[in-house]
N, C-alpha and C positions, 0 to 999 in steps of 0.2 A: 464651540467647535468640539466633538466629540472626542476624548482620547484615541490612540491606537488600537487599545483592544476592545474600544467600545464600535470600530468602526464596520459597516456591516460589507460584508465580500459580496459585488454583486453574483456570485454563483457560491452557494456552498460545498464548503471541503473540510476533508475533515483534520484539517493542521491548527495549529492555534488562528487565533484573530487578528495576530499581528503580521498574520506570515502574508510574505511579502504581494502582493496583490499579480505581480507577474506568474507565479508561478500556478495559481487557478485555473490553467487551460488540463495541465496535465489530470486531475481526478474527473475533469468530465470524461477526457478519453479513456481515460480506465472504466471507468462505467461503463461507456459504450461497448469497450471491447468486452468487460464482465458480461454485457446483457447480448452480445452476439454470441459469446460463447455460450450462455445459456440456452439461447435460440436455439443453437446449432446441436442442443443435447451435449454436448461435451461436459460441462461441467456440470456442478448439484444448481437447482436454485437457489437466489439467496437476493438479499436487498440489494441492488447494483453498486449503491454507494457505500454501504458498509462495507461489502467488502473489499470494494479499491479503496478504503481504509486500512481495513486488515494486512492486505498486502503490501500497501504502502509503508506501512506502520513495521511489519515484519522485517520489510527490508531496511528499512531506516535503521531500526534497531541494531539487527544484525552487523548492521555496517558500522557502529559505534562499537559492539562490542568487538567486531576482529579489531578494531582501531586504537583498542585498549591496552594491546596485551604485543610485546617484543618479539612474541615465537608466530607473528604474522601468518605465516602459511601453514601452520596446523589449526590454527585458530578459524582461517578462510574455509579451509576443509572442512572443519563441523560445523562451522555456520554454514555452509554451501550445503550441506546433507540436512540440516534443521530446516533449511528453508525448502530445498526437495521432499521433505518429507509434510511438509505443511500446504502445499504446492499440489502432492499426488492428491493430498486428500480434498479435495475441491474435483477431483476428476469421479466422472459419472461411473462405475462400474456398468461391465455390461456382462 
C-alpha cells in the first residue's frame, strides 16, 4: 500500500500530495474559469493550471501572512493591495 504522499490524485493540483483528496474539484474549476477568461480576451494567456496555481498559492500565502501578525487590519490592507496588484496584472491591456 502506497504512503500518503506517494498516493496519486486522480486529477492534478498543484497542493502537496497529501492534500486532502476532497478538495481537488476546486483547481479544476479555477482552470476552467482561467481558460474562459482567456477565451473571452480578458486576461494574458498563460498555462490554465499553473496559474490557478499561482493564484491559489498567492492567496493561501497572503492569508498566512495577515494571520501572522496582531495589527490584523493594516496587515489585510497590504496583503489586499499585493494581491490587486498581482491580480491587475494578468488583465489584458487594451
Amino acid at each position: 500500500m502506497p504512503r500518503a504522499a506517494e498516493t496519486q490524485h486522480p486529477i492534478p493540483h498543484c497542493s502537496a500530495p497529501d492534500w486532502p483528496a476532497h478538495h481537488t474539484h476546486a483547481p479544476v474549476a479555477r482552470r476552467a474559469r482561467n481558460q474562459a477568461l482567456m477565451d473571452q480576451g480578458r486576461i494574458e494567456r498563460a498555462a490554465p493550471h499553473a496559474l490557478a496555481c499561482l493564484i491559489y498559492r498567492s492567496l493561501a500565502e497572503t492569508a498566512f501572512w495577515v494571520a501572522q501578525n496582531e495589527d490584523d487590519d493594516a496587515r489585510l490592507a497590504k496583503g489586499l493591495a499585493a494581491l490587486d496588484l498581482r491580480l491587475r496584472g494578468l488583465l489584458l491591456r487594451s
